[in-house]
C-alpha positions as CSV (number, residue, x, y, z in Angstrom):
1,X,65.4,-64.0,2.4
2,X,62.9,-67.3,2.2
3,X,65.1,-70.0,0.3
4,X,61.8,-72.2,-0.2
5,X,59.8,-71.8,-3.1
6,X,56.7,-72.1,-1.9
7,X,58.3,-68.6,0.6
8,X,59.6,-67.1,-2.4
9,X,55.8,-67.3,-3.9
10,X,54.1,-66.3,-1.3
11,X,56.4,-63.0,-0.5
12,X,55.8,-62.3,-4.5
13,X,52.2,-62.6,-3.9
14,X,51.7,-60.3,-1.2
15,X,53.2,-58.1,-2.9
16,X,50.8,-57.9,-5.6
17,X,48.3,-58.2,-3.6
18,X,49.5,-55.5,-1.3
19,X,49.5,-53.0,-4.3
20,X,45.9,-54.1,-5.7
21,X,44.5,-53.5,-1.8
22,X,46.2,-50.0,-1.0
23,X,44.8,-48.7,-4.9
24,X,41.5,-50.1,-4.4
25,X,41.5,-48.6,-0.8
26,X,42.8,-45.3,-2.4
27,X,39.8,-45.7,-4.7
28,X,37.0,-45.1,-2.3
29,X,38.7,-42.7,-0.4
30,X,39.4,-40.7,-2.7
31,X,35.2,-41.2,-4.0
32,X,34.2,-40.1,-0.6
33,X,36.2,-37.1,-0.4
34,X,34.9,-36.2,-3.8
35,X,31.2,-36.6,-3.0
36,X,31.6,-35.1,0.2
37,X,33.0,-31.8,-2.1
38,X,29.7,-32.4,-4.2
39,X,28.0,-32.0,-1.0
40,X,29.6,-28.8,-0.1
41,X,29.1,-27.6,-3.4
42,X,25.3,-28.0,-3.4
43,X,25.1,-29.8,-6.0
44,X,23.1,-32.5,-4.7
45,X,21.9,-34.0,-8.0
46,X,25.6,-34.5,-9.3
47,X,26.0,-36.0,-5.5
48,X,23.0,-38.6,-5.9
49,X,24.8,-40.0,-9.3
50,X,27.9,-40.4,-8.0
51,X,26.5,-42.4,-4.9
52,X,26.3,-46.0,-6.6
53,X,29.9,-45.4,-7.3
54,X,31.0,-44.8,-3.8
55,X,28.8,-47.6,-3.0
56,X,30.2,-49.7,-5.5
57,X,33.6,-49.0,-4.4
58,X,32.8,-49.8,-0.2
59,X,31.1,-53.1,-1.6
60,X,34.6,-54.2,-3.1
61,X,36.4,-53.1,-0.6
62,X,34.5,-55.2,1.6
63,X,34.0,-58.4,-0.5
64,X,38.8,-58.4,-0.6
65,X,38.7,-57.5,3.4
66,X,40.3,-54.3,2.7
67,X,37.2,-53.0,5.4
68,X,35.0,-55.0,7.2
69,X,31.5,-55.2,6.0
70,X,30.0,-53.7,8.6
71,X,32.2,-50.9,8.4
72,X,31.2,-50.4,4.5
73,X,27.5,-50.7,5.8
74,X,27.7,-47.4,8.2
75,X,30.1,-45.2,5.9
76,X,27.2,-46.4,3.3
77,X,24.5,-45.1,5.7
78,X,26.3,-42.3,6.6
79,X,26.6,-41.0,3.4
80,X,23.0,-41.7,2.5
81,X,22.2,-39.9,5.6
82,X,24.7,-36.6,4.8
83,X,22.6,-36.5,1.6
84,X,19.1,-36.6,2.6
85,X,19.9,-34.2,5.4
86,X,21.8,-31.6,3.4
87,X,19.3,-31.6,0.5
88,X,16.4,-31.3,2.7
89,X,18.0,-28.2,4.4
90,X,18.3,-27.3,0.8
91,X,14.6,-27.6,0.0
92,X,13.4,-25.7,3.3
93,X,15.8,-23.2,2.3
94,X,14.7,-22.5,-0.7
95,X,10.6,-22.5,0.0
96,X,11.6,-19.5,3.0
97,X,12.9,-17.3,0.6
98,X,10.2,-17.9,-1.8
């Protein structure tokens, strides 16, 4: 155990910090997995309100280094991409069987 103060600090402030970091990473994993079940619901609509949260989410995680930001930029993308792709197979799907 640290005997300086300035140690004693520092090991009670990673430990806040450490809590803060593991929710907030938490927090958009558990936001992806739920719009990836909006995806394979169909319900694409419901999806493409709840993207600026998962967005929102990646950003933060970024901004505290939880991710790096390149790494929030292609999960990001990748979503976006999952969308668009899904509900276009959606729309072609749907003018066939009319």
């Amino acid at each position: 155990m640290a005997n300086i103060k300035a140690s004693l600090k520092s090991i009670r402030r990673t430990k806040t910090e450490t809590v803060y970091n593991s929710r907030l990473k938490n927090r958009y994993r558990r936001a992806i997995k739920k719009y990836n079940t909006l995806l394979e619901q169909n319900d694409f609509e419901a999806a493409q309100q709840y993207l600026p949260k998962v967005y929102k989410l990646l950003d933060k995680a970024a901004k505290r280094n939880i991710m790096n930001k390149n790494s929030a930029s292609r999960k990001k993308s990748r979503l976006t991409v999952k969308l668009n792709r899904l509900s276009a197979l959606d729309v072609e799907a749907t003018a066939t069987n009319s």
